[in-house]
N, C-alpha and C positions, 0 to 999 in steps of 0.2 A: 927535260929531254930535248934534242935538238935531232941533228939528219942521221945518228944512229939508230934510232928505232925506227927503222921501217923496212916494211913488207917481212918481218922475221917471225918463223913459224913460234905460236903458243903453244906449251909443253903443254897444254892441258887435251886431251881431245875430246871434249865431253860431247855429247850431241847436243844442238839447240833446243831452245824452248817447244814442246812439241814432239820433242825423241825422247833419250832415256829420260831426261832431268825434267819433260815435263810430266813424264810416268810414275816419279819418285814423288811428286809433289800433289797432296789434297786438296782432293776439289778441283782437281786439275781442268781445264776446258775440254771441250770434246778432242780428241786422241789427233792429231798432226796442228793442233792449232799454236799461234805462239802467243806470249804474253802481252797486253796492252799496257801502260803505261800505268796505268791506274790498278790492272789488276797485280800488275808485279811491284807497286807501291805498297799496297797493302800484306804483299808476302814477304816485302821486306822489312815492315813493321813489327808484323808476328814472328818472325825468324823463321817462315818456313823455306826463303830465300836468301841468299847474301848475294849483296852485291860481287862479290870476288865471283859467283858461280855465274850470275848472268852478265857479266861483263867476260867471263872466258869463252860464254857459251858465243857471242856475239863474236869476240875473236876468230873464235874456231868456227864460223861462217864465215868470216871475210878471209882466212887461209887458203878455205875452201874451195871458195868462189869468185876471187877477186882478179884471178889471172883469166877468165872468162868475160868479167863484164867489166873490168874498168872501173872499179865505183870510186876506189881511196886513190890519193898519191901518195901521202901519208898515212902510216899506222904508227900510232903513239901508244903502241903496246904495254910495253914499260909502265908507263905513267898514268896509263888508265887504270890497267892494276895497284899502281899505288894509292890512286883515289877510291878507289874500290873498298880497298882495303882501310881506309882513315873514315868510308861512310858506315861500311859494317861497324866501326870501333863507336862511332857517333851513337849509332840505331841503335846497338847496346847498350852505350848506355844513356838511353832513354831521350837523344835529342833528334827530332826531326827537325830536318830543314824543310820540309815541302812536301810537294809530289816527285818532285824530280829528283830526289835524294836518293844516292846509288843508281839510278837510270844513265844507261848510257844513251849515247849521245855523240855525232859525227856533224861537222862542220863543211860549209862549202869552203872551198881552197882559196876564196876572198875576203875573208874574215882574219885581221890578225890574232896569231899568239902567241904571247910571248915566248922568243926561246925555239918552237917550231916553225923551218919556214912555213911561209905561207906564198903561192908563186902566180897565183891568181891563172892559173892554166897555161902560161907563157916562158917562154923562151927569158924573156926580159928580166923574170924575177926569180926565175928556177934556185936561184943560190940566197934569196931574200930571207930573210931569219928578222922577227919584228923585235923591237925591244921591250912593248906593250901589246897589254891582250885590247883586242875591240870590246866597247863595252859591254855588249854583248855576251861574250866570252865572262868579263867578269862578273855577271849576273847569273852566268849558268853553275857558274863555280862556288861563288857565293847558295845558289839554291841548292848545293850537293850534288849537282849533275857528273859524271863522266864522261870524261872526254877522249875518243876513241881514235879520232884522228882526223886528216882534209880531207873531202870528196873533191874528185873528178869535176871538169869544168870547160864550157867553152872558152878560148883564150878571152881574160878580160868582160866576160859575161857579154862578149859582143855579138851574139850568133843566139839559132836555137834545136842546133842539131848537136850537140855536144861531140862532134867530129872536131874543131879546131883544138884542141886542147894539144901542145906540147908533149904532153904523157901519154897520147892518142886516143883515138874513141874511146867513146866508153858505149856499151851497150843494154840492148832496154830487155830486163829476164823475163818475159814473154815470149821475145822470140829475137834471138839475139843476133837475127840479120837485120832489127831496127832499131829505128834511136830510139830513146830513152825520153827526147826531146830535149829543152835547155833552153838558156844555158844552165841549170842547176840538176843536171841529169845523174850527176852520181848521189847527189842529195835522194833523188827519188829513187835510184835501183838501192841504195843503200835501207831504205825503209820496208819497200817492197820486197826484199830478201830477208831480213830480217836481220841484216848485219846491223842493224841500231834499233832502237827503241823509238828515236825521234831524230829528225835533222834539220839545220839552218841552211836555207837559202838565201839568196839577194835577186832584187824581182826589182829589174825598172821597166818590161814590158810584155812582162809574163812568164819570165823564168825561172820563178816558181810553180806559179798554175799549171802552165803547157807539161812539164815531166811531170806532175801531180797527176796529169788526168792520163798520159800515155803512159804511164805505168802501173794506175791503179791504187792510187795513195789520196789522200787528204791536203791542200796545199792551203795556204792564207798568206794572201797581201795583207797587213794589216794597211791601217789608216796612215796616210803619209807624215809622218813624224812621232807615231803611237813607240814604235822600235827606235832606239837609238843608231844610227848610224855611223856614230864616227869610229872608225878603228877597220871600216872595212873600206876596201881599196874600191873606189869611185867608176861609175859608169857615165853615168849622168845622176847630176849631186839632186838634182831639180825632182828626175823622176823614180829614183834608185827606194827600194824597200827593201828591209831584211825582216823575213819570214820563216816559221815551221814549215815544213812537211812532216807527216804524221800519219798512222792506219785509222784514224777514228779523230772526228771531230771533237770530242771529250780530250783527248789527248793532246790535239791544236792549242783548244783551250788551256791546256795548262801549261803547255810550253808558253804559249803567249802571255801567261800568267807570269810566270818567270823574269822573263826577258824585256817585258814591254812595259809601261808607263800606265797607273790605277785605272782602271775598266769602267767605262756607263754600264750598270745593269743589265742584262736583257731581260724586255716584259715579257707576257705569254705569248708562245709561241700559237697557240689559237688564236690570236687576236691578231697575228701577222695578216697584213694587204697585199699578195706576191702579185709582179706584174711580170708574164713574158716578153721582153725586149725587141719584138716584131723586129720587120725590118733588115736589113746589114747583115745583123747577127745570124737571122738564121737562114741567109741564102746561100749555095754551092756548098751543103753539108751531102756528107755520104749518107746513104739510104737507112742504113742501119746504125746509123749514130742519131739522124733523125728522129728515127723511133726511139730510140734507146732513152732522148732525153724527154722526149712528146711525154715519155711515160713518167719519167721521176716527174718532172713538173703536173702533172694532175695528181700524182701522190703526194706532192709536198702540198699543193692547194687541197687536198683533203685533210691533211697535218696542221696546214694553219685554216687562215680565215677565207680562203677559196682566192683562185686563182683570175687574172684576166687579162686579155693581148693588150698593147700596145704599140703604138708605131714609135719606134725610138730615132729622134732624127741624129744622122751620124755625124760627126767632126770633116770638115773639108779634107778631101784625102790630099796625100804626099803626090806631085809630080815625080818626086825618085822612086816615093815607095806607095804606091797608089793602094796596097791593102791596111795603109798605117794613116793616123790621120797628118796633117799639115804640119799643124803644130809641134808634135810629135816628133817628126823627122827632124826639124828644126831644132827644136832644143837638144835632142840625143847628141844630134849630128855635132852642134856648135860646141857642146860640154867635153864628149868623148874625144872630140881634137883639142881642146885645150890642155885636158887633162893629156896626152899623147905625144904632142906637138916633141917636144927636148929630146924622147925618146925615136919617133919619127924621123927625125932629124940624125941622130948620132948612130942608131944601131937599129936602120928597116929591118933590116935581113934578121933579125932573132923575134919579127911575126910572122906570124900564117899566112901566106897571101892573102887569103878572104878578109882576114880581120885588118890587115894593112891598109887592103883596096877600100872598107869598110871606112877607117879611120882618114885613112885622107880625103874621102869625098866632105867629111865636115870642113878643109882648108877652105871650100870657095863660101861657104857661110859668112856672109856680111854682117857686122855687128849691129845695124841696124834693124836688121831682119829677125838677128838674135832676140834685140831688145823688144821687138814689138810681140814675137813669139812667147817670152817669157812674163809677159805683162798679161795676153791671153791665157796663159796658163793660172796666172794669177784670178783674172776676171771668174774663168770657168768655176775654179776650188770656190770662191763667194760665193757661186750662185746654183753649185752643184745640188742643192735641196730642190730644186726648182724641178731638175729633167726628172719625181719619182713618178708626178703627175696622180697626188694621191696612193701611190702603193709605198711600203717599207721597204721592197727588195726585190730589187731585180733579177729574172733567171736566164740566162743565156746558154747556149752551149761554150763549152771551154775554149774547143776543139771543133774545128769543120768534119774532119775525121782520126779513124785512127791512127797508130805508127807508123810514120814512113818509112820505109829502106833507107839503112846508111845508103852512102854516094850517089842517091837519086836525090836532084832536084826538089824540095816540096813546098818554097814558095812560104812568103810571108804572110799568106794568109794564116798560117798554123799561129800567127801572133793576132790576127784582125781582131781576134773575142776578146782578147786581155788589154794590149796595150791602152785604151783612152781611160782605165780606170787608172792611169798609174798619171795621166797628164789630170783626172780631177783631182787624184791623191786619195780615192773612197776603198774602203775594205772589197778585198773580192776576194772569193773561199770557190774553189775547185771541189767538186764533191765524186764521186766512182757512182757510177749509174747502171751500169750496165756492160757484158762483154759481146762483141761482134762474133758470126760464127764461126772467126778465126779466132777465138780466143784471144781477142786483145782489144783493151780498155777502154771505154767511155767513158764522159763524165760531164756532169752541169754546171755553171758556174752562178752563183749565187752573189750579187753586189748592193751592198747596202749606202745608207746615207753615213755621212761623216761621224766616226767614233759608234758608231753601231759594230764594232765587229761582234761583242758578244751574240747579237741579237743573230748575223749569220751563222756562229758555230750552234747557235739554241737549234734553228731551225735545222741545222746539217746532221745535228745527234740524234734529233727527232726522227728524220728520214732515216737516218741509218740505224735507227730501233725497230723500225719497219721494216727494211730492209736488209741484206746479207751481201751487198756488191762490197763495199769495204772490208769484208771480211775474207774474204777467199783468195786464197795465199798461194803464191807461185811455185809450180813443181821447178826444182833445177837442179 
């Protein structure tokens, strides 16, 4: 498939998982709920689903609902259906590939595929068609997944209001006068609506986690280098991750199964050390996000082996960007202009202002400055076991607060809780905690030590066996 299939209505109009089709089907979940990843694996096993019907039904959400929120730029309609249709022919007879066989499956719009472009949100590459899938892509293909098509994105993943995007906002379906957050914000409205099953982000300082937690969804950094990177178009190569979003940390797990490089174990989850990350983290949060997280973290410290503060010392902040650390601004800044520079140079005028004014502030970046920055980022990842100070897993909030308004101001602090896990390179899992009394998402952010991520999704399945905030599905 190439720039034909898109945005073109599915003959099918079945209702999603959760209306008639989940009516038809035994055993079904309690009555408007839709299917997890694992439980629609299992129904595709038995045959009491095919992939063809839950890959239409996914369709006929994003028909639905797409001219509302922005989520896709791309719909690979077509060709999802034809994988659909080669997984149901598999499943009968008798081969599974995985969990993810027949699950659909949407893409952030920075990830190559072959054949589809991919425009990374930008003016610059709107007409880009890759000649190679990101490896990524060929692992999810490889495991049977379907591939539904690009999400929605800030130009360049340089932002984290998903407003800069060439294809315009996109919107967060809680309440669609706010963002979604980002830049991986159509990743997230795409999960949280049920247009997909699971979806990949790219996270170099929190563009995963941040729409993970302002939409209501499941988000994972994995470990910096655990996901293959190469095939998807560069932010900063240093602090750039590619990660699930997901309804349920069981379902993270298996997409990271999938996609990512053999897993350490995780031990028991009762035997976890959790430390609140005092501090940085938790000052200038809004009243009812405070609460909201005060409480998951003494429920996760009763789930594991008990809970206790910590003062966490923070990274020297940015003179540009004083809720971001030193370092941080430094390496982004210097990477994201190199990577830019040719394009800067021949054809400004096809960015966003923001993301222009953005990228030229790395020109006055001194290469020395670079060097010594990127050698600290180096020192840090060594000696990153050091800051647990005896615990396994750090808890922070995500998010200082909920969604902000498109075209209001909301400040980089909405990155402050993410970005320095992405300069040590350590796992960090976004988890849903709680909603504010506007009806819109909280969430905790959970960071472990290096190659631990199974050990964060143990504890995040744990919590949400307890709990029901992941579970509660947006009216739209």
């Amino acid at each position: 498939m190439s720039r034909g299939q898109t945005d073109g209505k599915v003959s099918s109009r079945r209702a999603f998982i959760g209306g008639g089709l989940a009516a038809s089907l035994a055993g079904a979940a309690e009555a408007g709920d839709w299917l997890d990843i694992g439980i629609a694996a299992r129904r595709l096993r038995r045959r009491e689903l095919s992939a063809v019907e839950l890959t239409r039904a996914c369709l006929d959400r994003i028909a639905a609902l797409n001219k509302k929120l922005n989520a896709f730029i791309t719909v690979t309609a077509e060709t999802a259906l034809e994988q659909a249709r080669a997984a149901d022919a598999e499943l009968r007879a008798g081969r599974s590939r995985g969990p993810l066989h027949g699950i659909p499956v949407a893409l952030k719009d920075v990830i190559d595929t072959a054949g589809v472009r991919t425009t990374a949100g930008s003016a610059q590459y709107a007409e880009r068609i890759p000649a190679e899938d990101a490896e990524v892509v060929r692992r999810l293909k490889e495991a049977g997944a379907v591939l539904l098509g690009k999400l929605n994105m800030d130009e360049f993943a340089y932002s984290f209001t998903s407003e800069t995007s060439h294809f315009g906002p996109a919107r967060n379906p809680w309440d669609t006068a706010r963002s979604p957050g980002g830049s991986s914000g159509g990743a997230a409205i795409a999960v949280a609506t049920g247009m997909c099953l699971a979806a990949l982000g790219s996270d170099t300082g929190g563009s995963v986690r941040l729409p993970a937690a302002l939409c209501g969804v499941t988000g994972l950094k994995p470990t910096y280098g655990r996901v293959d990177a190469r095939g998807v178009v560069p932010l900063a190569w240093t602090l750039d991750h590619v990660g699930p979003l997901c309804r349920s940390a069981q379902d993270t797990a298996a997409v990271l199964s999938a996609i990512g490089d053999p897993a350490r174990p995780a031990g028991p989850v009762r035997q976890l050390r959790l430390a609140a990350a005092r501090g940085m983290y938790f000052e200038k949060l809004a009243g009812e996000v405070a609460r909201l997280v005060e409480t998951a973290i003494a429920e996760m410290g009763r789930i594991a082996a008990g809970v206790r503060d910590i003062r966490f010392p923070a990274l020297p902040p940015s003179p540009r960007w004083p809720d971001l650390p030193q370092v941080y601004s430094t390496v982004i800044g210097a990477e994201s202009y190199t990577y830019h520079q040719a394009m800067l140079e021949k054809t400004p005028e096809r960015y966003h202002p923001a993301t222009r004014a953005t990228l030229e502030g790395g020109a006055a970046i001194r290469t020395p400055e670079y060097i010594l920055a990127r050698r600290e980022v180096e020192r840090l990842r060594a000696e990153s076991n050091s800051i647990f100070a005896g615990a396994d897993v750090l808890l922070t909030p995500t998010a200082p607060a909920p969604a902000f308004r498109l075209g209001e101001p909301a400040g980089l602090i909405y990155l402050r809780n993410c970005a320095a896990w992405n300069v040590y390179g350590l796992p960090s899992l976004s988890v849903p905690c709680g909603f504010t009394s506007a009806g819109l998402p909280a969430a905790v952010q959970l960071t472990g030590r290096h190659g631990m991520d199974e050990t964060l999704l143990a504890l995040a399945a744990a919590y949400q066996g307890a709990t029901a905030w992941h579970a509660r599905r947006v009216s739209i």
